[in-house]
C-alpha positions in Angstrom: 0.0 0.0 0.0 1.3 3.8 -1.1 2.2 6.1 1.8 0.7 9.2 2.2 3.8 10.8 1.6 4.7 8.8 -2.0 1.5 10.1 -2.9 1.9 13.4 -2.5 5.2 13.4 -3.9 4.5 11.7 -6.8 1.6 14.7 -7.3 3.8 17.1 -7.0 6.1 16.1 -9.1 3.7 15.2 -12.2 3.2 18.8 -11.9 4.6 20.2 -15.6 6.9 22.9 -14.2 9.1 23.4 -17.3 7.5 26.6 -17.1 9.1 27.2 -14.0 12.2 26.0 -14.4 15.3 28.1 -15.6 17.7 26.1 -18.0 20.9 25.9 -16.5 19.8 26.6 -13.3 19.4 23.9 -10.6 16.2 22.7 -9.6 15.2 23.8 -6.0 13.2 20.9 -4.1 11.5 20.5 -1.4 12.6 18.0 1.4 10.8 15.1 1.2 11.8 15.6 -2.9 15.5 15.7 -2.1 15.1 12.3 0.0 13.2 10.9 -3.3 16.1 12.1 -5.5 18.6 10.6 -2.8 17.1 7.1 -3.0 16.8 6.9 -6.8 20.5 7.9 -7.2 21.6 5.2 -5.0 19.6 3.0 -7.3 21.2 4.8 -10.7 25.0 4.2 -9.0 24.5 0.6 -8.3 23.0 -0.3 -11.9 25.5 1.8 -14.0 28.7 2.1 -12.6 29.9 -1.2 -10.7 29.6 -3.2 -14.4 31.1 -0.2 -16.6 34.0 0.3 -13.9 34.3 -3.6 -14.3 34.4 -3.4 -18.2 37.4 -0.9 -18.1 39.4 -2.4 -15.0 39.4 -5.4 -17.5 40.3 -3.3 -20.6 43.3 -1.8 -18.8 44.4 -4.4 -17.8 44.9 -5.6 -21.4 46.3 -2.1 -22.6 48.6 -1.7 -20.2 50.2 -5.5 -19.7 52.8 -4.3 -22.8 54.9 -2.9 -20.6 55.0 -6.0 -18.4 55.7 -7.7 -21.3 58.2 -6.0 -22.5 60.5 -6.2 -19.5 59.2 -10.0 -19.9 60.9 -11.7 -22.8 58.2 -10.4 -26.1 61.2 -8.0 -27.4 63.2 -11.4 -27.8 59.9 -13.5 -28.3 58.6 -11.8 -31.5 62.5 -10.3 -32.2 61.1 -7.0 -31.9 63.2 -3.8 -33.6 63.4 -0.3 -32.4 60.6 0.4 -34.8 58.1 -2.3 -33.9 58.8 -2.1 -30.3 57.7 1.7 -30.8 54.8 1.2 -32.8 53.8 -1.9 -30.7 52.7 1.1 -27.9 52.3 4.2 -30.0 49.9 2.3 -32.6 47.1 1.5 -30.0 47.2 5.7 -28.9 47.1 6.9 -33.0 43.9 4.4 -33.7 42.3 5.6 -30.3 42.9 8.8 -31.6 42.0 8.8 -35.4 38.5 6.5 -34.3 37.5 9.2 -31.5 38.5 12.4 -32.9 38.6 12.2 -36.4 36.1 9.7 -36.8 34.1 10.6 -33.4 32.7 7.7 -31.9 31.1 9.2 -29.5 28.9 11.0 -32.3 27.6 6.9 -33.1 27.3 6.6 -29.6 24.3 9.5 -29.9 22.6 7.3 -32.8 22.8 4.1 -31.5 21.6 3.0 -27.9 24.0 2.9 -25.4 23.7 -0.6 -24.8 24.0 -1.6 -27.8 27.1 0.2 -28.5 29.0 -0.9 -25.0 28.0 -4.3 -25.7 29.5 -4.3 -28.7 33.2 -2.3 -28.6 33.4 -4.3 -25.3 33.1 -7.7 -27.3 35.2 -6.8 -30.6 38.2 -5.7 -28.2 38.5 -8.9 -26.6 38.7 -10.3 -29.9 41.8 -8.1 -30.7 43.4 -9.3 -27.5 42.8 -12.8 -28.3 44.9 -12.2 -32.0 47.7 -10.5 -30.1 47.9 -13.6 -27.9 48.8 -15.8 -31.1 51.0 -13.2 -32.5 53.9 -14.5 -34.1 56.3 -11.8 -34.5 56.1 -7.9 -34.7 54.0 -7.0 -37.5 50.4 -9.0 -36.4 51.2 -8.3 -32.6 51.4 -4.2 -33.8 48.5 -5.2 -36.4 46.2 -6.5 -33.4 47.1 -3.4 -31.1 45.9 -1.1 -33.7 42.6 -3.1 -33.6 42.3 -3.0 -29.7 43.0 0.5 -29.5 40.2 1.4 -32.4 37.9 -0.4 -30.7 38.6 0.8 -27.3 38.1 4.4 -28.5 34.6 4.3 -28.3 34.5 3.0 -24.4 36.0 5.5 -22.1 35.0 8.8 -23.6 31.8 7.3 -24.2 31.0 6.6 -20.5 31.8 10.0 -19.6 29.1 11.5 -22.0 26.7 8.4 -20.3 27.0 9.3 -17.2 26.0 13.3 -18.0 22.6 11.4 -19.3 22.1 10.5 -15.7 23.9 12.9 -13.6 23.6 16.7 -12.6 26.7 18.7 -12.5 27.1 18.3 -8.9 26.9 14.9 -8.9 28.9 14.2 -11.8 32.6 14.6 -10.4 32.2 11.4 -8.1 30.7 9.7 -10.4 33.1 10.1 -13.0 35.8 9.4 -10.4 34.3 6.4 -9.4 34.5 5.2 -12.8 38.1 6.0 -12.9 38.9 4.1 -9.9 39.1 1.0 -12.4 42.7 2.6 -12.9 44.7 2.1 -9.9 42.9 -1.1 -9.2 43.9 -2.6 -12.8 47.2 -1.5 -12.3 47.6 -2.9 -8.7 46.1 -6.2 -9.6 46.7 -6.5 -13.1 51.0 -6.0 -13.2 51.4 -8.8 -10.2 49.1 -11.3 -12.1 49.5 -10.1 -15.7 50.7 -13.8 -16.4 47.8 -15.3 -14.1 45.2 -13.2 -16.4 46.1 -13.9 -19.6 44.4 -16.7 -20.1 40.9 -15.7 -18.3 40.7 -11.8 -18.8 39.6 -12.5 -22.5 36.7 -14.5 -21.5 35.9 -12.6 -18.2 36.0 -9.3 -20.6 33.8 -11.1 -23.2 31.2 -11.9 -20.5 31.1 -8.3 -18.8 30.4 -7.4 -22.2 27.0 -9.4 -23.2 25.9 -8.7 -19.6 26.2 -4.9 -20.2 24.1 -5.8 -23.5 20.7 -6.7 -21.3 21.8 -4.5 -18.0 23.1 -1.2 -19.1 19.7 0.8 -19.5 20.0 3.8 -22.1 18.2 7.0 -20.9 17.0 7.7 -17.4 13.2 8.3 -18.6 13.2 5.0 -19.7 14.3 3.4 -16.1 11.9 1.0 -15.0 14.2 0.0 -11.8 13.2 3.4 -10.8 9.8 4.2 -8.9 7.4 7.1 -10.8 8.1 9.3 -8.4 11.7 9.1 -8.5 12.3 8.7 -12.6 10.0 12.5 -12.5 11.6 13.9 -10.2 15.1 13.1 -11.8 13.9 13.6 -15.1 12.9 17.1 -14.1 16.4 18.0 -12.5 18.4 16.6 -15.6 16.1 18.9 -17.8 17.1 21.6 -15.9 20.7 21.6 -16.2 21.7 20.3 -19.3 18.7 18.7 -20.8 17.5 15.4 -21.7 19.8 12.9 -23.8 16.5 11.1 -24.8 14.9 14.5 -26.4 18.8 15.9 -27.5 19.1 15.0 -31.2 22.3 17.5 -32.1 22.9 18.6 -35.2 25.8 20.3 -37.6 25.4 23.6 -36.3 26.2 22.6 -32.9 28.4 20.5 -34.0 30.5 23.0 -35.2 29.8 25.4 -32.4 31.6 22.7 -30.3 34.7 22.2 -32.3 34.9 25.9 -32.5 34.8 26.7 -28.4 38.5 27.6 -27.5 37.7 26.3 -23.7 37.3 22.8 -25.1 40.8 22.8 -26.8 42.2 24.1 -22.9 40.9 21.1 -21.6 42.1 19.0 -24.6 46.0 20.6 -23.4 45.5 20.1 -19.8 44.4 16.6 -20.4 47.6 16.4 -22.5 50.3 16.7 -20.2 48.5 15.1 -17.1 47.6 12.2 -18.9 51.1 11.2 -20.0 52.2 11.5 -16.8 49.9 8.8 -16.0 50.6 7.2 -19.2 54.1 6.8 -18.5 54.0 5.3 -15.0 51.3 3.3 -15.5 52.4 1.3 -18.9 55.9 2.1 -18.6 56.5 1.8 -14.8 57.7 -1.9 -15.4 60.5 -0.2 -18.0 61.3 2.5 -15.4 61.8 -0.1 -12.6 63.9 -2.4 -14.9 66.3 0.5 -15.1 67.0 1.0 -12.0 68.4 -2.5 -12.4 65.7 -5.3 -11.1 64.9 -8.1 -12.8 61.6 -8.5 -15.4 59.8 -10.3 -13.3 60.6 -7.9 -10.2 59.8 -4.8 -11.8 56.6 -6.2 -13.0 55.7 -6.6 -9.2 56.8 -3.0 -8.3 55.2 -1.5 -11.0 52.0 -1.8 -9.3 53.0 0.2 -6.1 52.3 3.3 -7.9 48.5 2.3 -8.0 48.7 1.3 -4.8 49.5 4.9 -4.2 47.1 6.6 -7.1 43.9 4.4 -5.5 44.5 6.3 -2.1 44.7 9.6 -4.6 41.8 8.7 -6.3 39.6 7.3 -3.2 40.7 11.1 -1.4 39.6 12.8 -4.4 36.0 11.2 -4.2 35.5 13.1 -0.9 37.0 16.3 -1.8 36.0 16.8 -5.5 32.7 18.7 -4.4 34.3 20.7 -1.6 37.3 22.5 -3.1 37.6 24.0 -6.7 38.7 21.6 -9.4 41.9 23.8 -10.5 43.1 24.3 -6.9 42.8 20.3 -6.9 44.6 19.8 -10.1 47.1 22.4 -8.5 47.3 20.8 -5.4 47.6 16.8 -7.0 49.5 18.3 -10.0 52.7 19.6 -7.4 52.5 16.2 -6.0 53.1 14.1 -9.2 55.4 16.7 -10.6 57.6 16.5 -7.6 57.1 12.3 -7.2 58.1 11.7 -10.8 61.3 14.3 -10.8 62.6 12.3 -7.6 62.5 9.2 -9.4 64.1 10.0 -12.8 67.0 12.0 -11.1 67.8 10.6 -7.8 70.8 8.0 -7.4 68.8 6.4 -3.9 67.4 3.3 -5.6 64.9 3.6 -2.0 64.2 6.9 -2.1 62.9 6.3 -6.2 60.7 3.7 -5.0 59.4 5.6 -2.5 58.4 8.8 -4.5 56.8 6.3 -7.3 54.3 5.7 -5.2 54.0 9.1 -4.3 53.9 10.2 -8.0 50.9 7.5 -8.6 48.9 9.3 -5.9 49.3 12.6 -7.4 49.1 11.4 -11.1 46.3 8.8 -11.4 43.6 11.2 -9.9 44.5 14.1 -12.1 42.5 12.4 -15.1 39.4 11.9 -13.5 39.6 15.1 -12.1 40.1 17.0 -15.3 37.6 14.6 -16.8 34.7 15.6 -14.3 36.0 19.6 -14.2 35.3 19.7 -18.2 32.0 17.3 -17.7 30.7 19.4 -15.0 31.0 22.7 -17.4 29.7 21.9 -21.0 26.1 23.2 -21.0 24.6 20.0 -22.2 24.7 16.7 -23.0 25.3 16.3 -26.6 28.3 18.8 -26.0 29.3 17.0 -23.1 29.4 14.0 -25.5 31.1 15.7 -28.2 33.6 17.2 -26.0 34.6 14.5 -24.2 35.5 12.8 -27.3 37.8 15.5 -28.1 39.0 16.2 -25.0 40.2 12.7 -24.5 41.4 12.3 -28.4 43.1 15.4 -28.1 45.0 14.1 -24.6 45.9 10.8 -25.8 48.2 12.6 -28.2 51.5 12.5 -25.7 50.4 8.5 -25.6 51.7 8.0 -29.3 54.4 10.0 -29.3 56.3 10.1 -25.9 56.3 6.4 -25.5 59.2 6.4 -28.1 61.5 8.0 -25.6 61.0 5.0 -23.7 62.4 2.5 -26.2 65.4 -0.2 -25.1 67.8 1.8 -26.7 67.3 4.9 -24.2 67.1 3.0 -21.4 68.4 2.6 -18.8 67.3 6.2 -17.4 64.8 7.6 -20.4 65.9 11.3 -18.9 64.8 12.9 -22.9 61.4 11.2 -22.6 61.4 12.1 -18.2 62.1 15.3 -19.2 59.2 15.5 -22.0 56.8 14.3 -19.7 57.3 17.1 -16.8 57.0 19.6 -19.1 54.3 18.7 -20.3 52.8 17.9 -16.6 54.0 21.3 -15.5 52.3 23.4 -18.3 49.0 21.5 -17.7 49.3 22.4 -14.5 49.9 26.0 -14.9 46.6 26.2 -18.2 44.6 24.5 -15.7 44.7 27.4 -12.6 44.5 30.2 -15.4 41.4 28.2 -17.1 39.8 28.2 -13.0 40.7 32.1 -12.5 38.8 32.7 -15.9 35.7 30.9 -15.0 35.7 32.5 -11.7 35.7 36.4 -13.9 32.9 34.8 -16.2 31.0 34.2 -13.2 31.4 37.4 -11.9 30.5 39.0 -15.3 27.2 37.3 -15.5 26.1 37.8 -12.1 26.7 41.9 -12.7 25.0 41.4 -16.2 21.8 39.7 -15.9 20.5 39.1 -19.0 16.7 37.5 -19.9 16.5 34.9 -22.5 12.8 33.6 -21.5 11.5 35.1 -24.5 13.7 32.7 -26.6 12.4 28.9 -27.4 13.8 26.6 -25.2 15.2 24.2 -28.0 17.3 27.4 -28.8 18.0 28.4 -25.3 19.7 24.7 -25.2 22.0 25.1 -27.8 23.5 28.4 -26.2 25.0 25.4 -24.1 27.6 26.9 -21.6 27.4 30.6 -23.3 23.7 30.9 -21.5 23.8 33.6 -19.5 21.9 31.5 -16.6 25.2 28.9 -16.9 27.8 29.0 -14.2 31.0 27.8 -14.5 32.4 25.7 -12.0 36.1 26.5 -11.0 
């Protein structure tokens, strides 16, 4: 039997209050409201994120064992050259880039059902990682990683547009660094038992991958694991903000309006820099330990210590991320990498390396999740959030297929050119990020002392303003 209190809920909220509402401006609710919305989140964050997070902890796994086997015995297994041993890393970073930014995937992702297409890039990438298993010698092993890494170009950058289909800005930044969390913990369990894994991931993959088929539910009007009361209410909020993925169709004029926003292309460079950083301890941390003169098989084991650090980063970052500014956080984490990293590429203490790897993992891993949710969180709506991500992440795989061939046998064993590359490139991130957060705060400023009234405009065109509405506030 209903409770009073459902019912009235659920009549308040059938209540048609678009009229009410102010894009870009958060709904207000009333108490018993914000408990509704409380328990149908819960129910959204247990359906979607535990399997997608399992899909990618998986798929990292996968795209990051090269290292491992590098330091392993494939350079003299498939008689790699300098060339192939290059390409064998760089190829997987120029297909993720070529099948998400200049073939956006994430635009296919709009037309077909979200399901559908998880199900299916999920399922065609565990066949690639099957083909590099029976490699044979350079060629098919870098033909099979430019398969894997076209058809995980569609996963990532599509799961941060999904989640903006179900998410409000404020919500979004622990969401999205939940997701992320599948990062350190593929890295701490996946170097240790890389040669444990082989020989199950593929199928385990595979079966995450027909399971997201029939679970993963596409649009948050469509939720029947969600009560009336709750799927209105949520809807109403989504609407609000950044619309309603269902109703948002896109088209080439906005299309073009998103390539053509500069603030995109700042995130696209932040992302740059930070992510190599993370690129480079994370697949190459194996290489870097093997340097410092331990054996294949022990710096396959120490690798992992930097996720061991980057999962305390990350799981600190999930209780802060709402209650500091994002560029004082990518400040704040940025310094901390930096300084990790520098310690072990020019200190002669083979301890005090160690040490300050893990200390660069904590600083490093969270970084992309927090740039990640920062350029989520301030898009304007969800086909640009879709679009954007797609760029943003393209654009910031970049240093992923073309650093890695600083790290090479034949620069080892300190790789200071392709060290020094990679702080650089950390450090100007860094630095774009906290003039990018002292911009937003002027915008704000400028829009709160120049109100200006757009509720004489359609709504449809009021939408495609996106983050250029005057309502829209950045967040810092």
């Amino acid at each position: 039997m209903r409770s009073k209190h459902e019912t009235d809920a659920e009549n308040v909220s059938n209540i048609d209050y678009s009229k009410f509402d102010k894009i870009n401006v958060a709904v207000v609710l009333t108490g018993e409201e914000k408990e509704i919305v409380i328990e149908g989140v819960k129910k959204i964050d247990l359906r979607i994120v535990p399997l997608l997070c399992a899909i990618y902890i998986l798929s990292l796994i996968d795209r990051s064992n090269i290292g491992a086997a590098l330091v392993n015995g494939l350079r003299k297994e498939l008689k790699l050259t300098t060339s192939e041993e290059g390409n064998a890393t760089t190829i997987f970073y120029i297909l993720y880039i070529v099948f998400e930014g200049i073939i956006p995937a994430n635009i296919i992702l709009k037309k077909v059902r979200p399901h559908i297409w998880f199900g299916l890039i999920g399922s065609l990438w565990s066949i690639s990682c099957i083909g590099m298993a029976f490699a044979k010698n350079g060629t098919t092993f870098v033909i099979a990683r430019a398969f894997l890494g076209a058809f995980e170009a569609g996963f990532a950058p599509g799961v941060v547009g999904y989640l903006n289909y179900w998410y409000t800005r404020s919500e979004i930044g622990v969401r999205t660094t939940l997701f992320f969390l599948a990062v350190p913990v593929s890295g701490v369990i996946g170097g240790p038992l890389s040669a444990a894994l082989a020989s199950t991931n593929n199928n385990n993959l595979h079966a995450l991958c027909i399971t997201a088929y029939f679970f993963i539910i596409d649009f948050p009007d469509e939720a029947t694991f969600l009560t009336n009361v709750q799927r209105n209410i949520i809807v109403r909020r989504l609407k609000a903000e950044q619309g309603i993925a269902s109703e948002t169709k896109g088209s080439l004029k906005e299309l073009v309006s998103i390539v053509l926003d500069w603030k995109v292309y700042s995130f696209s460079l932040i992302i740059m820099g930070l992510n190599n950083l993370a690129i480079i301890l994370g697949v190459f941390g194996a290489v870097l330990i093997n340097g410092m003169g331990f054996s294949g098989i022990k710096s396959t084991y120490l690798a992992s210590i930097a996720s061991v650090g980057g999962l305390f980063g990350v799981i600190l970052l999930i209780f802060l991320i709402n209650k500091i500014s994002y560029w004082k956080l990518i400040l704040g984490y940025g310094i901390v990498a930096v300084s990790g990293y520098s310690i072990v590429v020019f200190s002669k203490s083979i301890v005090l390396r160690l040490i300050f790897y893990v200390i660069a993992g904590f600083g490093s891993v969270p970084l992309l999740p927090l740039t990640l949710s920062w350029s989520s969180a301030n898009q304007g709506g969800v086909y640009k959030s879709l679009i954007a991500s797609a760029i943003i992440i393209s654009f910031g795989t970049v240093g992923g297929a073309t650093v890695p061939r600083l790290f090479v046998a034949k620069y080892a064993p300190d790789y200071t050119t392709g060290s020094i590359v990679t702080l650089a490139g950390a450090g100007i991130s860094v630095v774009l990020s906290v003039l990018l957060g002292l911009y937003f705060k002027y915008e704000n400023k400028r829009r709160d002392e120049n109100p200006v009234d757009l509720s004489h405009i359609p709504e449809d065109e009021q939408r495609q303003l996106t983050n250029s509405h005057p309502n829209f506030r950045f967040r810092t």
